[in-house]
N, C-alpha and C positions, 0 to 999 in steps of 0.2 A: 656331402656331395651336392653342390648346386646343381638346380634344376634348370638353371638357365638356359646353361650349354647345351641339354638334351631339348630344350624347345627350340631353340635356334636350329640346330643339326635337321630337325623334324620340319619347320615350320619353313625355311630354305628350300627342303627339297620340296615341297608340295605346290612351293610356288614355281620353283622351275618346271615343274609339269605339270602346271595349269594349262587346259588348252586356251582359255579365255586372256591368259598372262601371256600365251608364245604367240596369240594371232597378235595380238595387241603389240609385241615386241617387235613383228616382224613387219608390223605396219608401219612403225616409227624407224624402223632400220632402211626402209624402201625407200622413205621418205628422204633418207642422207646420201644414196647414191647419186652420184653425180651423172647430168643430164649429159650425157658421150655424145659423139660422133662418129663415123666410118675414118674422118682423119686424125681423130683424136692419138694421140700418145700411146701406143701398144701399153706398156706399162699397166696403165693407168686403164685400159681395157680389159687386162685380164684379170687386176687387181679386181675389178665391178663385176667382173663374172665370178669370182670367186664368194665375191661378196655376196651375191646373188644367188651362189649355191646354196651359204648359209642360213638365209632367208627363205628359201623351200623347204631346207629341211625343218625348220618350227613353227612352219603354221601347215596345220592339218585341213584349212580348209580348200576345197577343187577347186572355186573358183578365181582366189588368192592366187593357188601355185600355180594354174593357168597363165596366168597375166605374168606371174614371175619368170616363169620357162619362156615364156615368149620372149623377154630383154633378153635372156641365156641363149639364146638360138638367134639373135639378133645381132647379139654384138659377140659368137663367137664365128659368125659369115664376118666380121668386118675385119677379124682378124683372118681373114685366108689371104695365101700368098702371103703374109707377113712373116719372117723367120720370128720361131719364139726360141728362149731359154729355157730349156724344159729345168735347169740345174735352178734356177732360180722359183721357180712355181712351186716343185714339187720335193717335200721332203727327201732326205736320205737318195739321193740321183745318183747314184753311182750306174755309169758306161760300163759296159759287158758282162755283168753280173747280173740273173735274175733264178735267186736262191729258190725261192718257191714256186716254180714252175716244174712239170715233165713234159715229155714227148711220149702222146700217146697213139701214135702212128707215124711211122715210115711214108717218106713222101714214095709215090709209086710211080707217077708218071704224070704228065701234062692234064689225064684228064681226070686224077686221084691222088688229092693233095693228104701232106701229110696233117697231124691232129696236133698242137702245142696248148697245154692250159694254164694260166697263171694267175694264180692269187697276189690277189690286195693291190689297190688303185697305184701306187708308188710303184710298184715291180713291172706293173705293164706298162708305167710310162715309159721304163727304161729301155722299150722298145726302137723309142726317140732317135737313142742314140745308134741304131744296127744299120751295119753297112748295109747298101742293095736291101732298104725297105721293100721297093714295090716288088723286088725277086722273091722276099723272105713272103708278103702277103701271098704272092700267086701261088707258093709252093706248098703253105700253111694254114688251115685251118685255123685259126685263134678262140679258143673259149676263155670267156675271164670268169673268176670265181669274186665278187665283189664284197662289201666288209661292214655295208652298214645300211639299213632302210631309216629313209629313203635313201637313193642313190647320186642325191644331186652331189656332186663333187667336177671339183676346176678338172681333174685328171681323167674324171668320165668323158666328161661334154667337148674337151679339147681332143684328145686322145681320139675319139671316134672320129672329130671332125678332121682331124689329121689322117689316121692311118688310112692307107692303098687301100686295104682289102674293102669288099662291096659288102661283105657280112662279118658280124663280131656275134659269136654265142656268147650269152651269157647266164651263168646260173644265178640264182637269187638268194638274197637274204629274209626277203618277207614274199609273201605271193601276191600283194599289191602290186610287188616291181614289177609284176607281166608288163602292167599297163602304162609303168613310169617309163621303162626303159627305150621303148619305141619315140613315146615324146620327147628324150632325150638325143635320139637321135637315129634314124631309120636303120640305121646300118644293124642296131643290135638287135640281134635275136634271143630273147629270153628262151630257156630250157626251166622245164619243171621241176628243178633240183636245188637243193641246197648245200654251200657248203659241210653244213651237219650229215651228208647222206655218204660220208666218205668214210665211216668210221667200219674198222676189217673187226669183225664180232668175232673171230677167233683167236685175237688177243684178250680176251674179254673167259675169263672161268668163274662164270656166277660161284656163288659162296651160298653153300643151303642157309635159309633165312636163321635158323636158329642158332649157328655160327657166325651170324652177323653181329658184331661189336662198335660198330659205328652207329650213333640215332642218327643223327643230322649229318648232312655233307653238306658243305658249298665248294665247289670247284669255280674259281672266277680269280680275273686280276686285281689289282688290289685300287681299281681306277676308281675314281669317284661315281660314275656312272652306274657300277654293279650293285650299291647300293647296301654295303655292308650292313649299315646302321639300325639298319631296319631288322636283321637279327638280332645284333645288340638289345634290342630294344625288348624287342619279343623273349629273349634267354633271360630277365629281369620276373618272366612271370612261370617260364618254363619248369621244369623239375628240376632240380639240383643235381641230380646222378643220370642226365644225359649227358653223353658222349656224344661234343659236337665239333666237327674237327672242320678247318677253315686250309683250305689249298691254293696258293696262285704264288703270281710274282707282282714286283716294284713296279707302277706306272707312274714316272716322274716323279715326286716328292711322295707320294702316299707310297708308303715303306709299309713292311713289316713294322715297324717303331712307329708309323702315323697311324695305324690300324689299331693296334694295342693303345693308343691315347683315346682314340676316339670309343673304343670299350670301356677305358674306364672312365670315360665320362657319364655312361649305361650302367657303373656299375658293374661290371659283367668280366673284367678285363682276367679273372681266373676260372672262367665258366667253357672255356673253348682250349683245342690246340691249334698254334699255327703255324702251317707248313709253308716256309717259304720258297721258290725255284728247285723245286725237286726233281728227282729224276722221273722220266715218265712212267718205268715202272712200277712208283710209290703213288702217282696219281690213278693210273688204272689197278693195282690192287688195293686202293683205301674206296674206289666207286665201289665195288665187287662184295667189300667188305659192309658199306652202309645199307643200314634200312629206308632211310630216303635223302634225296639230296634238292636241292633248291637253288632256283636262282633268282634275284629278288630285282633285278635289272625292271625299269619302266619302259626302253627302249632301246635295243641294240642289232645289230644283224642277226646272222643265223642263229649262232651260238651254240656251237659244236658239243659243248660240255652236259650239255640234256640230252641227246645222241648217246653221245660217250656213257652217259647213265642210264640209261635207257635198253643198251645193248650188254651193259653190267649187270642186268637184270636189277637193276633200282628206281622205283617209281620217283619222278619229281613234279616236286610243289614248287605254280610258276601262276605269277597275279592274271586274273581274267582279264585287266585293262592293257596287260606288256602287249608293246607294240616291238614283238622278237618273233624269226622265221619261225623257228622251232618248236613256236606253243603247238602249233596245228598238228605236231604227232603228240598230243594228251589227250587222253579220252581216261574213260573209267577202266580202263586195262593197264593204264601206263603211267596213271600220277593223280595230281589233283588241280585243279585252278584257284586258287585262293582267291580272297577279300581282304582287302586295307585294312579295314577294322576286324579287333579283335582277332588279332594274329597269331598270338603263343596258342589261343585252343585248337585251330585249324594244324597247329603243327604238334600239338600233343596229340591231337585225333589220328593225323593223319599216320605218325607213330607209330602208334598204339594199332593201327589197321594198316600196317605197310604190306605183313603178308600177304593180304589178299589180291596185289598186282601183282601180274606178270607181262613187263615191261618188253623183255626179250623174245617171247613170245610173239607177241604185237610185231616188233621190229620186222622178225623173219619172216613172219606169216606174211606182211605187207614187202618185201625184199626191197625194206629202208636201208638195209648196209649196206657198205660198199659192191660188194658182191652183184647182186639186185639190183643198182643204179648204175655198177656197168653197163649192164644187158639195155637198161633204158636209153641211158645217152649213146650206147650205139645207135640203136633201133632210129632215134630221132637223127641221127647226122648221118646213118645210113640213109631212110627216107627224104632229109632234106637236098642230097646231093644226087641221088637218082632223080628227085622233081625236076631239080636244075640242069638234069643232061649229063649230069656228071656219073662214072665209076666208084662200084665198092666192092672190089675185091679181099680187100684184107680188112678185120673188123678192129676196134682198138683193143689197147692192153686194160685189165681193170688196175687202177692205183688207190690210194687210201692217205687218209693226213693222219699224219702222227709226228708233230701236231701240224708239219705241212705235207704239202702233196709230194708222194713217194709211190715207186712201182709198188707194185704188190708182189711178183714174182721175181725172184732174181733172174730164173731164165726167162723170161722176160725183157727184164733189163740191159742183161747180156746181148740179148738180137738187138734191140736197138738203139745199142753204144754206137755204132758205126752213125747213127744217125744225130747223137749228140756231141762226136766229132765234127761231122761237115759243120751241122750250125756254130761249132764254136771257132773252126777255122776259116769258114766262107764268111758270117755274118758278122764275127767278131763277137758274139755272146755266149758267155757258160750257164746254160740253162738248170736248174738244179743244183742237190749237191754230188751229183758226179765226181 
């Protein structure tokens, strides 16, 4: 086995998240946009703001992304009044569909608008396309659930500059976003909640630890980002009679079959099982079942899957340096924070002492689940809408992801069918999978 390929795979990723490599990237990227205009070429405008998103997001330093938000707020005033092609900007645009959303309150009346939330930048744009926008804003609440820190994206910064409504909630993926999302554009209001905080803990029947059969979990997609490798590498020095089982699906070319290559170039490639697109009840009883689970990502949004472990009563091991919403519920009840170096002992120790967390514990005592984050995001859209003059008579429904946003109670659901009709016959959109 050449050791080439394992220094390559290694020496690659260290460079992509060097901060001194991604300022430095982003300095020479800034340097290629082209000097615009107000009457320059729409195209060619939106193009440089997208470009410009991507340049926020990889340099970490304030007064970089300063200067870079400012051309984003600059030239996306030069597009107003400009019709855009929302089909051309923004992945997968399909008009009247927005699968991962709910209606979490009944519109009531002119001074008691109804609650609508919708995950992931692509879903809300499809708002674009809805008949009687400025009717759908005055009647609607909007919270977005967003997909990745930081938040700069073509679909945020347009999107808000577009839509009617005077306010946008939005929850976050890291709790830096409080402070991104406002500079992005005044309308959104950040909420102290994570996509991760939706997760219903009575799906979830802990396994007594000594019943547990699984060492290691990774629950993640099979994207390059998640950082498989970095197990690999680490199961090279681990115990040979761990049970380490590996859960997700296909992102683009990295397969199941790209995964198993990339093990055996670790060596490792009969050291794990791997589960690919299962059903979701094989993913919540294999958390249930592990001693601990991981996720080895350097930077990603929320990441619901530590959550999901969490409330399985399984502690996880997640790097001190991840820049992911979700580290912030680890403490010494719930997981570990690992180190780069020297990685397999941190994950035999951590092993070896899993019993001693109680993850789920932690969750409820703090009412992290769904349940608990109801009560909060009411509390706050209550309070915000009485400041404002407005009505709250009727409070919202709690919903949960699994693995998107769904009621939680059928009767529930049931009351506000009537209300997931008008929108799909007045606005022209099917919100949900109704």
């Amino acid at each position: 086995m050449s050791i080439a390929p394992r220094m390559w795979i290694k020496a690659s990723d260290r460079f992509r998240h060097n901060s001194k490599v991604r300022h430095a990237t982003a300095k020479v990227l800034l340097a290629t946009v082209p000097r615009l205009s107000p009457e320059s070429d729409q195209l060619e405008v939106v193009q440089s703001v997208a470009t410009l998103c991507r340049i926020a997001r990889l340099s970490q330093r304030k007064s970089f992304t300063s200067e870079v938000e400012g051309r984003i707020r600059e030239r996306v005033l030069w597009l107003r009044g400009r019709p855009i092609d929302w089909s051309a900007i923004t992945g997968d645009f399909r008009p009247g569909r927005i699968e991962k959303g709910v209606v979490l309150k009944p519109y009531i009346g002119p001074r008691e608008k109804g609650v609508v939330l919708i995950s992931f930048e692509y879903q809300w744009a499809r708002l674009m396309s809805v008949a009687n926008l400025d009717e759908f804003a005055r009647r609607y609440t909007l919270i977005t659930a967003p997909t990745w820190s930081p938040p700069h994206a073509l679909e945020n910064v347009l999107f808000a500059d577009r839509y009617p409504g005077d306010r946008i909630y939005t929850l976050l993926s890291n709790a830096v976003d409080t402070e991104t999302f406002p500079r992005l554009s005044p309308k959104f209001r950040p909420l102290p909640l994570y996509a991760s905080n939706w997760v219903n803990a009575d799906l979830y029947t802990p396994v007594p630890f000594e019943k547990k059969d699984i060492d290691i979990l990774m629950v993640a997609n099979f994207g390059e980002y998640k950082r498989h490798f970095v197990l690999f590498d680490a199961l090279r020095e681990l115990p040979r009679d761990f049970r380490v089982v590996l859960i997700g699906q296909p992102v683009g070319i990295r397969t199941a079959a790209r995964l198993r290559d990339e093990a055996r170039t670790f060596g490792v490639a009969n050291r794990f099982e791997l589960l690919e697109s299962v059903p979701d009840k094989t993913v919540v009883d294999s958390l249930c079942r592990a001693k601990v689970s991981v996720i080895l990502s350097k930077q990603e949004g929320s990441c619901v899957a530590v959550m999901e472990s969490l409330i399985a009563n399984t502690p996880v091991g997640m790097f001190e340096d991840a820049i992911v919403g979700s580290k912030i519920f680890i403490d010494e009840n719930s997981g570990r924070l690992l180190r780069s170096s020297n990685l397999a002992a941190q994950l035999g120790e951590f092993v070896e002492q899993a019993n001693r967390y109680s993850p789920r514990n932690r969750v409820l005592e703090q009412q992290l689940d769904s349940d608990g984050s109801t009560r909060r995001l009411n509390s706050a859209l209550r309070d915000q809408a009485v400041a404002e003059g407005e009505e709250w008579t009727r409070d919202i429904v709690a919903h949960h992801w699994r693995p998107d946003p769904a009621i939680l109670c059928p009767e529930d659901l049931e009351r506000l069918r009537p209300e997931y009709v008008h929108i799909r016959e007045t606005y022209g959109v099917a919100i949900g999978k109704t």
